[in-house]
N, C-alpha and C positions, 0 to 999 in steps of 0.2 A: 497344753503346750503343743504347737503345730510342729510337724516335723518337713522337713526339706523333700520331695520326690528325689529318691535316685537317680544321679545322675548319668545317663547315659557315656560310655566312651567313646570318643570321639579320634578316629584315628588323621592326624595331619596327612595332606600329602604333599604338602609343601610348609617348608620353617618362616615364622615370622617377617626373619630379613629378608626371606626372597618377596614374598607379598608386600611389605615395604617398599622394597626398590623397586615393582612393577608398581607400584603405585607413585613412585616420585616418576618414576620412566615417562608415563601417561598424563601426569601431572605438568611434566614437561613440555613432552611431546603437544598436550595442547595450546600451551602460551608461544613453543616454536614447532608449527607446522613444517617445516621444509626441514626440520633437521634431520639430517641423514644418519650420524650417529646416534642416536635415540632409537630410530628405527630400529636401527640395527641390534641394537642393545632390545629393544623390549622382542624381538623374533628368537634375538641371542638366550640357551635357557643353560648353558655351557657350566661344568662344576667351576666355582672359584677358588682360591687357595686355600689351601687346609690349613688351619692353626697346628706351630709345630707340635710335636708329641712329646721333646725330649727338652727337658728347658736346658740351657747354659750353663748356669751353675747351680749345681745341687745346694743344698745347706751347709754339707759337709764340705764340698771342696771351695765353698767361701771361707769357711772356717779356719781347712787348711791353707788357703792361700793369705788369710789375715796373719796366721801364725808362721810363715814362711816370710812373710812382708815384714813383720818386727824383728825379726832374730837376723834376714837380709839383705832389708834394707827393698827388695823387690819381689815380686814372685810375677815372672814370666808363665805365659800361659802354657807353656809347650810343658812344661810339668807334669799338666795334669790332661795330658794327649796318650793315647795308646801306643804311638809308634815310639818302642824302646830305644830307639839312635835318636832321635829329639829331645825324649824325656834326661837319657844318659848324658847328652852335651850339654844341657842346659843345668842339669843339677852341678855338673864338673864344673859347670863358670861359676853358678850359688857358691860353691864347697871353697873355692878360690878365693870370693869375694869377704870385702871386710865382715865379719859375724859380730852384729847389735848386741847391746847389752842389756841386763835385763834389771829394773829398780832391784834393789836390795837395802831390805833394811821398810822405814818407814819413811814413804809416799806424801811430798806437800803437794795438796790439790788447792792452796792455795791460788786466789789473784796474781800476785804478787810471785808467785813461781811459775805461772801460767805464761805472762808476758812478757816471757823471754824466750826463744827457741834453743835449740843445742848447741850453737853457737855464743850464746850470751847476746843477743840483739835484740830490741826489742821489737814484740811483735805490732802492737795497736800502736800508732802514732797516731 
């Protein structure tokens, strides 16, 4: 059985996307000769925007914001913000507002209990 040569490593000095887009840049550049912004862009070697570091919502603070949205009714963002006078005024309007209820007992996941909302209307016409 033949075995593969070692592969050498190869160190990039430039990422994929960037060789890409100097290659659509040129690609371009030669179907429109005169374009100035093309130029511009294939001299331009400038960093682009960084993908952010810190996503939006965690897991957990979906979780807690699902489990704040059933019991009332909304869960405003400023909750789950650091600065303690936004987070305090907005829970005092939560603490204020009507507090959901929660099934009790056993659960019809029926059709038939499905097509009507809390109001008793129906949903699907």
């Amino acid at each position: 059985m033949a075995t593969k040569p070692a592969a050498k490593p190869e160190t990039k000095t430039h990422s994929n996307t960037e060789a890409n887009r100097k290659r659509r840049l040129q690609r371009t550049l030669k179907a429109q000769p005169n374009n100035k912004q093309v130029q511009l862009a294939l001299g331009d070697s400038g960093s682009k925007r960084k993908a952010p570091s810190k996503r939006e919502w965690s897991h957990s603070a979906r979780r807690t914001a699902q489990i704040v949205k059933l019991f009332c009714g909304r869960a405003p963002k400023e909750i789950f913000t650091s600065n303690n006078k936004a987070q305090q005024d907005q829970l005092q309007t939560l603490a204020s507002a009507k507090v959901g209820t929660v099934p009790t007992g056993r659960v019809d996941f029926s059709i038939r209990a499905r097509a009507h909302d809390k109001q008793g209307q129906l949903v699907w016409i």
